[in-house]
C-alpha positions in Angstrom: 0.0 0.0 0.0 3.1 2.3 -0.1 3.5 4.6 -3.2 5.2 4.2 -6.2 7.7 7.0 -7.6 9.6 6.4 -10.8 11.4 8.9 -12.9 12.2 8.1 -16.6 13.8 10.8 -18.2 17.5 12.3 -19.0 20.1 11.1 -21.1 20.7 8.4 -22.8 17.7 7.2 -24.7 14.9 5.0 -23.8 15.5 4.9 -20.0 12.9 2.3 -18.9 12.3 0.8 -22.7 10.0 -2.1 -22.2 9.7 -1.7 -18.6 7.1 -3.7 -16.8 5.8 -2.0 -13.9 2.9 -3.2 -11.5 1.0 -0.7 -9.3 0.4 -0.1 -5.7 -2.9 -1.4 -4.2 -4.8 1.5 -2.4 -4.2 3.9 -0.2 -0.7 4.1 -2.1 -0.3 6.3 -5.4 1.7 5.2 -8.6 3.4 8.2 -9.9 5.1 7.6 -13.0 7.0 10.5 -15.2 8.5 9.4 -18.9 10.2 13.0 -19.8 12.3 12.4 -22.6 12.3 11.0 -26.4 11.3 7.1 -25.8 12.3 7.2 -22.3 9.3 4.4 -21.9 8.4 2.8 -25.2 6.4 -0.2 -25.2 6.2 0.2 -21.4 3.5 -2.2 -19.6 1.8 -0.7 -16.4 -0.2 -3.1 -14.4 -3.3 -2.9 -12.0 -2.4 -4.8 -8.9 -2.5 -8.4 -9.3 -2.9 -9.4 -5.4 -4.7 -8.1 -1.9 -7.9 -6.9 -2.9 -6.5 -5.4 -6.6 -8.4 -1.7 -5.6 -5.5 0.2 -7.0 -4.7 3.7 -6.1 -4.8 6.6 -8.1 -2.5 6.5 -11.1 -0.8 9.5 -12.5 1.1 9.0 -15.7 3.1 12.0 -17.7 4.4 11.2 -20.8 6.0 14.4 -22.1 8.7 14.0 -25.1 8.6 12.3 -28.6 7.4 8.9 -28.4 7.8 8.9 -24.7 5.0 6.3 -24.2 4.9 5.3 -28.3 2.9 1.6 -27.5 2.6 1.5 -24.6 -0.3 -0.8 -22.6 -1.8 0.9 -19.8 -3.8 -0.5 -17.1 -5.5 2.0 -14.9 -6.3 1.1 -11.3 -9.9 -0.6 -10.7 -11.9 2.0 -8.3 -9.6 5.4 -8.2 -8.5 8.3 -10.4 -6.6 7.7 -13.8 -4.9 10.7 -15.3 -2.6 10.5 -18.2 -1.1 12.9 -20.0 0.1 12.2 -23.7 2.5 15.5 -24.7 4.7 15.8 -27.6 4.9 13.9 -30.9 3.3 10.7 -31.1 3.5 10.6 -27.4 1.1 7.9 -26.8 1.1 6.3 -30.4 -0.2 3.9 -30.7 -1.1 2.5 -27.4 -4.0 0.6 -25.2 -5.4 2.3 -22.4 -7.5 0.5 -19.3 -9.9 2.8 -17.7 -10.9 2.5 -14.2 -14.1 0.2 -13.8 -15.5 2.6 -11.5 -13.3 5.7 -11.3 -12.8 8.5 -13.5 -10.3 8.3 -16.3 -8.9 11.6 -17.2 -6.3 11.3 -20.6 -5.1 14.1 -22.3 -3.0 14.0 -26.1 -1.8 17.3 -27.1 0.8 16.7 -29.9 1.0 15.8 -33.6 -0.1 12.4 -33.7 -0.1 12.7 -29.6 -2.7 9.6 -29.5 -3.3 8.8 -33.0 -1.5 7.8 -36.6 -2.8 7.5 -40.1 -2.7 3.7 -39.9 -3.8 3.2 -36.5 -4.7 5.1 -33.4 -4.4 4.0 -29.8 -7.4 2.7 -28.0 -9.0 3.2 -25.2 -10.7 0.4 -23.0 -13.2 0.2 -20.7 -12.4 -2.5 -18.0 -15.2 -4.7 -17.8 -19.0 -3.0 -17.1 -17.3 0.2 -16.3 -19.6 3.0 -14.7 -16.6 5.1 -14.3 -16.9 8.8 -16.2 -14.2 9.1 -19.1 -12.9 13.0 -19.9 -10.8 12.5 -23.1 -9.0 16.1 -24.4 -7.7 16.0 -28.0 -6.3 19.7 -28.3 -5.4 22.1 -30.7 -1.5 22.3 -30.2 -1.5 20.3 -33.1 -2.9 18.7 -35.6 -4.2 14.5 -35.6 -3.7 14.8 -31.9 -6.1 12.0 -31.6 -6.4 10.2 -35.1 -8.2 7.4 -35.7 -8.4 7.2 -32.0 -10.7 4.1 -30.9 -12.9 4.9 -27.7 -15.1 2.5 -25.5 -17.5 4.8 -23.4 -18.5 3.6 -20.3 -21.9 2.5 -19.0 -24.5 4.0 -16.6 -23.9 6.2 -14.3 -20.8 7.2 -15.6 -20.3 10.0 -19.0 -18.3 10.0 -21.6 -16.9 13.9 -22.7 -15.1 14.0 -25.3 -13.2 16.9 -27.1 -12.0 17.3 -30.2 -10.5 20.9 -30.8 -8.2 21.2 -33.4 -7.6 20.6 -37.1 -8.1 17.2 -37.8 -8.2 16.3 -34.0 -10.6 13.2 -34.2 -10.1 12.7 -37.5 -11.2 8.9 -38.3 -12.2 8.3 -34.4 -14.5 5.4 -33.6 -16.2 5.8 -30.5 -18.3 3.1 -29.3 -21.1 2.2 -26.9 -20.1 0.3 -24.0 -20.3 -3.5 -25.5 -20.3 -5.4 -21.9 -22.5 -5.2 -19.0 -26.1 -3.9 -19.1 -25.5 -2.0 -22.8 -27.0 1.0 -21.4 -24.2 3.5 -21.9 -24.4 7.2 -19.8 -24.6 10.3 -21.4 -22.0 11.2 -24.0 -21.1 14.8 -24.6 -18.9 15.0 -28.4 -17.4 18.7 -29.0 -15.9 18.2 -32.4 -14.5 22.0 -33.0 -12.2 23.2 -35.8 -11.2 22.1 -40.1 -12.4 18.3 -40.5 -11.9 17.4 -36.3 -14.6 15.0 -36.5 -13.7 14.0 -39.9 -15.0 10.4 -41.3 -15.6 9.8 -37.6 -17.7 6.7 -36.4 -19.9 8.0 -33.4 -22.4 5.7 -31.5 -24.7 7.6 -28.8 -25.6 5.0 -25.7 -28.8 3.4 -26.2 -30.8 5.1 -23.8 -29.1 8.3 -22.5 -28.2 11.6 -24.0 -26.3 12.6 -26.7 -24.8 16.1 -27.4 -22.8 16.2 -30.4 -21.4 19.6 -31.0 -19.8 20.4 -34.9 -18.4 23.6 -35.0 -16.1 24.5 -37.7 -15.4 23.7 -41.2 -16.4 20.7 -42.4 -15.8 19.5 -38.9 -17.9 16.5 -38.9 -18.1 15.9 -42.7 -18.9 12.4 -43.5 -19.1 11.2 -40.4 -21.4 8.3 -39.6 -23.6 9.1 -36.2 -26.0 6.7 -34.3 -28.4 8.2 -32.2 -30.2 6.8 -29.0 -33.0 4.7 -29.4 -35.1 6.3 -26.7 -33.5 9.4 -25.2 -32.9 12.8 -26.9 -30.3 13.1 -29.5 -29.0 16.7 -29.7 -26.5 17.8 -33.2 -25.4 20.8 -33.7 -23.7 21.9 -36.7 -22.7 25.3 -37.2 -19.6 25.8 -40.1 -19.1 25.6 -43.9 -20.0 22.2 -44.8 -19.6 21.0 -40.8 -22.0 18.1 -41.3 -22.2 18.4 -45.2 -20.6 17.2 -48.3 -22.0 17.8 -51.9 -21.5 14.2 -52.9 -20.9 12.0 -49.5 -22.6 14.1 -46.6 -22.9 12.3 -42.9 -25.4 10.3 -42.3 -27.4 10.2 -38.8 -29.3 6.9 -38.1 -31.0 5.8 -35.5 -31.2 2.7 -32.8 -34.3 0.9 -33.4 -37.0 1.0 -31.9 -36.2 5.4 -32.2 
């Protein structure tokens, strides 16, 4: 239950390459700072595996060019996750564990900070999470979070997401929890700036709100949306050709029975 402190930055390269690091079970703290270029590529971060496996609070900085590049990240079970992706394909491309009944906080602000052209990294929900997932894709640069994959969680627990910047989201799929009771919480989308939302795949949870904000030029523009099948669904788009396209538009369905 003690508290985990472990600095990976400086000179030479890759400081704690391929390190496999387990977590400390609650009340301690798992601290974890990868400051440099690769200083923890392909690093695996574990959950605890014994005791009652109730983690503590995780907080993961991965400032520097390909400081965390595919990694796997487990988030702690029941306490705060907070990750920060900074710098050039800081986070590309790798899988990251939310809490099952905590709040997952993860923030990519870099070019390709979270995402690629061939593959983005993913985000997992750990089993029938009601945990609430806040997701920031900024506007530092551009494809901060391209062709991102998200899991949103289920009931009570939100999933915000925001996409400011050009070509931010770009190619995301974000999906409705898949595990559990299927009935995902409410799901707020900001997609705002040039083609953020861009040929994104966007399910609403089946029977909770859905805001989906599209500000910008052509900032959801072919994008596929699903809406809820008995809850309000709520688009906004607001932007030259922001939902529009003169020969492949989006396209909002909805959940049957709508």
């Amino acid at each position: 239950t003690g508290s985990l402190n472990l600095a990976c930055g400086g000179v030479p390269l890759k400081e704690c390459l391929e390190v496999d690091v387990t977590c400390p079970n609650k009340p301690g703290v798992c601290n974890i700072d990868c400051t440099e270029e690769s200083a923890c590529e392909s690093m695996v971060l574990r959950r605890p595996t014994t005791g009652a496996l109730d983690g503590g609070e995780l907080v993961l900085n991965c400032h520097g060019l390909h400081s965390c590049l595919s990694a796997s990240i487990e988030c702690p079970t029941d306490d705060t996750c907070n990750i920060e992706c900074v710098g050039s394909s800081a986070c590309r491309p790798s899988n990251i564990y939310c809490p099952q009944t905590s709040t997952c906080n993860i923030l990519c602000d870099g070019l390709k900070a979270c995402g690629e052209s061939g593959f983005g990294s993913v985000i997992h929900q750990s089993g029938p999470a009601t945990g609430t997932l806040n997701l920031t894709c900024t506007a530092t640069q551009q494809k901060s979070c391209q062709k991102i994959t998200v899991e949103c969680p289920n009931n009570p627990g939100d999933c915000n997401i925001d996409c400011s910047g050009e070509l931010a989201c770009d190619e995301m799929v974000l999906k409705r929890p898949t595990i559990g009771a299927l009935d995902g919480g409410a799901l707020t989308l900001n997609c705002n700036g040039l083609n953020s939302c861009t040929d994104s795949n966007i399910e609403c949870p089946t029977d909770d709100q859905c805001s989906i904000d599209c500000i910008g030029s052509q900032a959801c523009r072919r994008a596929d949306m699903y809406c809820p099948g008995t809850v309000p669904c709520n688009i906004v788009c607001d932007g030259l050709k922001a939902c529009g396209e003169t020969t492949a538009p989006s396209t909002i369905h909805q959940v049957a029975p709508a």
